[in-house]
Short mmCIF file of the C-alpha atoms (twelve columns), coordinates in Angstrom:
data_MODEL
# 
_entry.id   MODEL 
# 
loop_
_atom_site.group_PDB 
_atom_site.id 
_atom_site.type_symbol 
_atom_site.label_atom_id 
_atom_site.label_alt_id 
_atom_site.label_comp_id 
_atom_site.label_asym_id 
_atom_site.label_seq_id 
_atom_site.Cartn_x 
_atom_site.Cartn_y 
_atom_site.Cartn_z 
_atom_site.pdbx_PDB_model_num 
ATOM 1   C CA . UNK A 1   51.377 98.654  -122.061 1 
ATOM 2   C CA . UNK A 2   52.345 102.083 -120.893 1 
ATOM 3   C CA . UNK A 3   47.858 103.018 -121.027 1 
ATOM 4   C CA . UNK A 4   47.262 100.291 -119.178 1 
ATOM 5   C CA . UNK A 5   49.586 101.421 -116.492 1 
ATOM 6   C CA . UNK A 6   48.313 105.075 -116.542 1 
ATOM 7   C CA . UNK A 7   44.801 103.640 -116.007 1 
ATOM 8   C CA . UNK A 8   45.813 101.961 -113.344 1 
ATOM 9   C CA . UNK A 9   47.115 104.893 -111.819 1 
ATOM 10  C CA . UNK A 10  43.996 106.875 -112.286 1 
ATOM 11  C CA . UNK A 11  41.984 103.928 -110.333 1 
ATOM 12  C CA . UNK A 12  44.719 104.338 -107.452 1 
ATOM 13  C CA . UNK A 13  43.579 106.497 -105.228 1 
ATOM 14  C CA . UNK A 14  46.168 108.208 -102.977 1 
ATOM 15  C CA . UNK A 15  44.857 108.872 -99.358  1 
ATOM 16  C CA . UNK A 16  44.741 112.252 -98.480  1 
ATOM 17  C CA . UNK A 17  46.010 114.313 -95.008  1 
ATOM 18  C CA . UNK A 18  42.114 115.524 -94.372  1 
ATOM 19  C CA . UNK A 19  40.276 113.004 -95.951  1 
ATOM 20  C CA . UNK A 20  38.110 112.642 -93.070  1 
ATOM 21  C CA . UNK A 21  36.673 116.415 -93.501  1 
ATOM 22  C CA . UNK A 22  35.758 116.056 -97.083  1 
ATOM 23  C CA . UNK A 23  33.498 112.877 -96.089  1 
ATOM 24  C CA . UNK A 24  30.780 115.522 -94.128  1 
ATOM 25  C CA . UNK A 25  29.018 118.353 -96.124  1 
ATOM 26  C CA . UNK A 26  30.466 121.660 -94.780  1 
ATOM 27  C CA . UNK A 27  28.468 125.204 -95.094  1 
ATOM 28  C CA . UNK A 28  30.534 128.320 -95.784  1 
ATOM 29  C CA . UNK A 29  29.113 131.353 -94.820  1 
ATOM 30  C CA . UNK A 30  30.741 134.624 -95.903  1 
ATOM 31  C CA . UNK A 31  31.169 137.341 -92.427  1 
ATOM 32  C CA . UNK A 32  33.332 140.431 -94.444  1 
ATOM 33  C CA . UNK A 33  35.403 140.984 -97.034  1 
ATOM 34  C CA . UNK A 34  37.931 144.012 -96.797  1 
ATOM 35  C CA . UNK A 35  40.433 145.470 -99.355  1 
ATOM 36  C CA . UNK A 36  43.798 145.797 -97.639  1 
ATOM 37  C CA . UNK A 37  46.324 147.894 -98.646  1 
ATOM 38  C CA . UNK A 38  50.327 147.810 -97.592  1 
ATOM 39  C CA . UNK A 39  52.351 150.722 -98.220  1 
ATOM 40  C CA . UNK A 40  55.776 150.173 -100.131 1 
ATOM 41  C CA . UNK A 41  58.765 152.212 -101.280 1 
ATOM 42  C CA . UNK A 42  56.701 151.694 -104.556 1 
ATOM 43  C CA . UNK A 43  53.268 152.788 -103.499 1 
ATOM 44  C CA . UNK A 44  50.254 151.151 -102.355 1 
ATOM 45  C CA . UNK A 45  50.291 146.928 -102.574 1 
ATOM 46  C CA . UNK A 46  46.266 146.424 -102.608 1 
ATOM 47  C CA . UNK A 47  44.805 143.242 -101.570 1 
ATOM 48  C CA . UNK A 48  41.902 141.389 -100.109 1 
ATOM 49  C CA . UNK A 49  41.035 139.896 -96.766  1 
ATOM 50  C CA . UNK A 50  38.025 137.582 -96.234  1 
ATOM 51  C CA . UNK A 51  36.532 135.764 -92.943  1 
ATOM 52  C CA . UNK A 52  34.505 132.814 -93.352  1 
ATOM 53  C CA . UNK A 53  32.871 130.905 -91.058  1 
ATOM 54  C CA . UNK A 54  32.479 126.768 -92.014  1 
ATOM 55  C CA . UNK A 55  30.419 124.160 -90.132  1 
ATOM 56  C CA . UNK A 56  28.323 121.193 -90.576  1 
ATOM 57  C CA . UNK A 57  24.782 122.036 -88.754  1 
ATOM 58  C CA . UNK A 58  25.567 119.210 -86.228  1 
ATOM 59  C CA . UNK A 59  28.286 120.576 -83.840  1 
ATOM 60  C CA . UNK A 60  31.080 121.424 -85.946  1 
ATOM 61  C CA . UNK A 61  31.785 125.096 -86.394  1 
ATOM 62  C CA . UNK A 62  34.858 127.078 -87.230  1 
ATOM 63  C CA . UNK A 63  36.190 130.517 -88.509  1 
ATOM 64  C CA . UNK A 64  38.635 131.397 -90.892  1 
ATOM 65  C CA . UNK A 65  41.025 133.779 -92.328  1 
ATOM 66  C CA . UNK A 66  42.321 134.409 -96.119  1 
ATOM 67  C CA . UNK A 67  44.186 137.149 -97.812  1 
ATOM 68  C CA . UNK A 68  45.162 136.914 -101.328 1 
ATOM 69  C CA . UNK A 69  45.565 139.928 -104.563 1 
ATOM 70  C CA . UNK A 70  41.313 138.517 -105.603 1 
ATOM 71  C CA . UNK A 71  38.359 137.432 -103.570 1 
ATOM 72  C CA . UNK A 72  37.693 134.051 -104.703 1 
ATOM 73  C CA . UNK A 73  41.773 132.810 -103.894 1 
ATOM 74  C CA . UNK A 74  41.035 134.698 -100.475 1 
ATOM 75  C CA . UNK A 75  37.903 133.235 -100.082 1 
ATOM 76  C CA . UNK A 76  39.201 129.788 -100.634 1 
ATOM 77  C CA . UNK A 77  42.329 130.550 -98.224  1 
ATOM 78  C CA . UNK A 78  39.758 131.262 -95.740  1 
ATOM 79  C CA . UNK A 79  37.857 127.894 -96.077  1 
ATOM 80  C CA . UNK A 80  40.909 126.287 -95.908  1 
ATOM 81  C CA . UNK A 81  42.122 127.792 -92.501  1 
ATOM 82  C CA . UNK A 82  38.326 127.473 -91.239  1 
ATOM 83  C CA . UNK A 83  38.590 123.857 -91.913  1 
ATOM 84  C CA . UNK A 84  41.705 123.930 -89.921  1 
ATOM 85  C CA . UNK A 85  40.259 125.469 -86.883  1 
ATOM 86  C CA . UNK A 86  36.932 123.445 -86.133  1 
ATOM 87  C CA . UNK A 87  35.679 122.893 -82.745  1 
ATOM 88  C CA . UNK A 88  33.544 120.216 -81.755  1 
ATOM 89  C CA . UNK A 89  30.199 121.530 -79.659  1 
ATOM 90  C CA . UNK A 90  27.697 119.978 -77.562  1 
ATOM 91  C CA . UNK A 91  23.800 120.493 -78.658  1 
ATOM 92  C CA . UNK A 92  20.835 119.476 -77.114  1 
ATOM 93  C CA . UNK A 93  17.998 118.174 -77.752  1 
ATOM 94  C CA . UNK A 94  15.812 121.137 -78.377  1 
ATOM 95  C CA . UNK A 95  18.927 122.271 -80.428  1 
ATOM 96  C CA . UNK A 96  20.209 124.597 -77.857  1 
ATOM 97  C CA . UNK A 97  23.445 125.302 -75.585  1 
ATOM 98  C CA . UNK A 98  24.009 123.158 -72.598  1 
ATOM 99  C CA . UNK A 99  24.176 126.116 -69.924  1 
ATOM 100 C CA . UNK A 100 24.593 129.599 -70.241  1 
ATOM 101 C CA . UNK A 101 27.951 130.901 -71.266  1 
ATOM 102 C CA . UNK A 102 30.711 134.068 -71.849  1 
ATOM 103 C CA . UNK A 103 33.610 134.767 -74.620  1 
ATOM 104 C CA . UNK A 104 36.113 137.022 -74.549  1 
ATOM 105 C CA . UNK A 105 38.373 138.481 -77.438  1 
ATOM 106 C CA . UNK A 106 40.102 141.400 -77.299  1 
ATOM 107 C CA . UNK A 107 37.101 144.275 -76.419  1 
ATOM 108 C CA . UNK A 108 34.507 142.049 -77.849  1 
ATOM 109 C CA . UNK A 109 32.196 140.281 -75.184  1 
ATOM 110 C CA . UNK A 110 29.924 137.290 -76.163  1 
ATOM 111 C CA . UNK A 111 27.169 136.324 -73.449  1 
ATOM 112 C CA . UNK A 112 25.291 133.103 -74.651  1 
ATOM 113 C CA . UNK A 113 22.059 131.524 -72.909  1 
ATOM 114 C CA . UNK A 114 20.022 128.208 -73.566  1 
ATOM 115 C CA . UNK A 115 16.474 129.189 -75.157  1 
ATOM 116 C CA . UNK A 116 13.228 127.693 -75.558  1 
ATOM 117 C CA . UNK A 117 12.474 125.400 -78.016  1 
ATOM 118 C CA . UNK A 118 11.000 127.419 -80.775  1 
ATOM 119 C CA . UNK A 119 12.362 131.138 -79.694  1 
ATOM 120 C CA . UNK A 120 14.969 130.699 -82.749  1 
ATOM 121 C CA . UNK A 121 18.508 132.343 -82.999  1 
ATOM 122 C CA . UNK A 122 18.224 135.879 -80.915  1 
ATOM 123 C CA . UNK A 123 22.043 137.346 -81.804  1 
ATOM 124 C CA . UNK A 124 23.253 139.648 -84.223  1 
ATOM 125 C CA . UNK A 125 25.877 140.234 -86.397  1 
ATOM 126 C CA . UNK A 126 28.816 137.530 -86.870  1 
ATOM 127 C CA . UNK A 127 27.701 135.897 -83.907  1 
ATOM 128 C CA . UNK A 128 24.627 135.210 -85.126  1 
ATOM 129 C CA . UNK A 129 26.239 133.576 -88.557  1 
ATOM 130 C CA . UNK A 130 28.605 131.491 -85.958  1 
ATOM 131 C CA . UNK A 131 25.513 129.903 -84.435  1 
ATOM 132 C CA . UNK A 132 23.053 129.050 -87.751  1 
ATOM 133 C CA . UNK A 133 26.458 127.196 -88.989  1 
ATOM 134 C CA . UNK A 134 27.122 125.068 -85.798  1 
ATOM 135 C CA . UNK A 135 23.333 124.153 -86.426  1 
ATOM 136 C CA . UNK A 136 22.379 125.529 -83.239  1 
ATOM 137 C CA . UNK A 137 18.279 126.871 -83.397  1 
ATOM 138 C CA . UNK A 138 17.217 128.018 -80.189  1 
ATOM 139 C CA . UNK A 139 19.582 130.572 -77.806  1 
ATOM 140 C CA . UNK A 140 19.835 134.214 -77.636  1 
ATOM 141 C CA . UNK A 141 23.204 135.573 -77.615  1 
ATOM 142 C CA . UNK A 142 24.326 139.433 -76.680  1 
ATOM 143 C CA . UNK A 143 27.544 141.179 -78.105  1 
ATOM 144 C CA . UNK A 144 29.029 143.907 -75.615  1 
ATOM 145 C CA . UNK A 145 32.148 146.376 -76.727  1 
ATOM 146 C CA . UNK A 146 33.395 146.304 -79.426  1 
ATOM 147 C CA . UNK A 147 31.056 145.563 -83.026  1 
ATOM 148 C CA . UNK A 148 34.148 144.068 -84.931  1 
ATOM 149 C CA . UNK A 149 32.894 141.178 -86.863  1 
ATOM 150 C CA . UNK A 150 36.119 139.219 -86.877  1 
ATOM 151 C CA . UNK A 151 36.761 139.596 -82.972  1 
ATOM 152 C CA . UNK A 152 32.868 138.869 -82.455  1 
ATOM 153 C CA . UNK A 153 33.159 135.421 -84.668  1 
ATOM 154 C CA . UNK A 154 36.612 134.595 -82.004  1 
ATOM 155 C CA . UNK A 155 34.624 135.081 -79.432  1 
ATOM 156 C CA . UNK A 156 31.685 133.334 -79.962  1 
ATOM 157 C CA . UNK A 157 34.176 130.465 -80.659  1 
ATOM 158 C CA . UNK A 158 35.910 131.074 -77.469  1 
ATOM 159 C CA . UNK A 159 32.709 130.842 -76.019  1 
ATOM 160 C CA . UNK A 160 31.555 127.548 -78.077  1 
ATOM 161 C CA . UNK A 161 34.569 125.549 -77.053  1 
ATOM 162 C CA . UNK A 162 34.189 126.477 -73.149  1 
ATOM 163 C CA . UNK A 163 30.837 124.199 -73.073  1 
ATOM 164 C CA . UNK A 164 30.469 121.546 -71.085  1 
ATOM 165 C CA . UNK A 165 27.718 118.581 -70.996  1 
ATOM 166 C CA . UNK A 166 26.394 117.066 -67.567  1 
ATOM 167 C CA . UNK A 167 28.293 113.739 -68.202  1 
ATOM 168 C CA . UNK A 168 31.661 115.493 -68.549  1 
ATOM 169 C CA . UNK A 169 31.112 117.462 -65.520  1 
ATOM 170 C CA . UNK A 170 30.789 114.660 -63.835  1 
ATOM 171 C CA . UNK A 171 33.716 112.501 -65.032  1 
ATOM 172 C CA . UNK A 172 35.834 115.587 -64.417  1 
ATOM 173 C CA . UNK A 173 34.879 115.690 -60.564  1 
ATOM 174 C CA . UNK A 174 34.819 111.318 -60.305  1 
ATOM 175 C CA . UNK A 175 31.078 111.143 -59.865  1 
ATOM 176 C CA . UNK A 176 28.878 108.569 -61.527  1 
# 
């Protein structure tokens, strides 16, 4: 009696918080890992800090942040908080931005413009990682101050999430 109920129990399946985001097949892209260290009253306390980004190639893109004593448990920390933190973008057709566009984080700068169909990603760096992952193809993108990949990812989130497409321009000023 007592295997038939445990069977039972393995059919069961219990829903889960995010079980929408494990439906869709994410891509995790590695931007830096960095050993850390903290300095105690009894010496150094090494560890490591990863930044991932995570997105879906069809508007979904996010970036995360992990620290753990190993790389794989920091790695997976920052999956986790990427997952947390996806944004939803507009693409168009030719698998572009919508309009040209700026981010801003901290002394990084992030100036994004609509390409050609066929011109491919033109960016560098984090940013560059940030775009292939949202699953845009076609835009060129320019960092200006500072070259810290973490800050660079924010802001070419920041700048991501400030897009806007012609129909919700239009709702947002009562036009049809």
């Amino acid at each position: 009696m007592s295997t038939d109920l445990k069977q039972v129990n393995k059919l069961k399946k219990t829903p889960r918080r995010n079980e929408n985001l494990n439906d869709t097949k994410f891509i995790e892209r590695l931007i830096k890992i960095s050993r850390v260290t903290k300095v105690t009253k009894g010496g150094k306390k090494l560890s490591f800090r990863a930044v991932v980004v995570i997105g879906d190639e069809k508007g979904q893109v996010g970036v995360g942040i992990g620290k753990a004593e190993d790389v794989v448990n920091a790695f997976k920390k920052a999956k986790t908080d990427g997952r947390k933190n996806l944004i939803k973008i507009p693409i168009t057709k030719s698998l572009s931005i919508p309009h040209g566009i700026l981010g801003d984080v901290g002394a990084c700068k992030i100036i994004m413009r609509p390409s050609i169909e066929g011109s491919g990603v033109i960016a560098g760096g984090a940013v560059r990682t940030v775009l292939e992952v949202a699953g845009i193809k076609n835009v060129i993108a320019k960092q200006l101050g500072s070259d810290n990949l973490l800050n660079n990812a924010r802001a070419a989130i920041v700048a991501l999430k400030s897009l806007t497409t012609k129909a919700q321009v239009l709702k947002s000023r009562d036009l049809s």
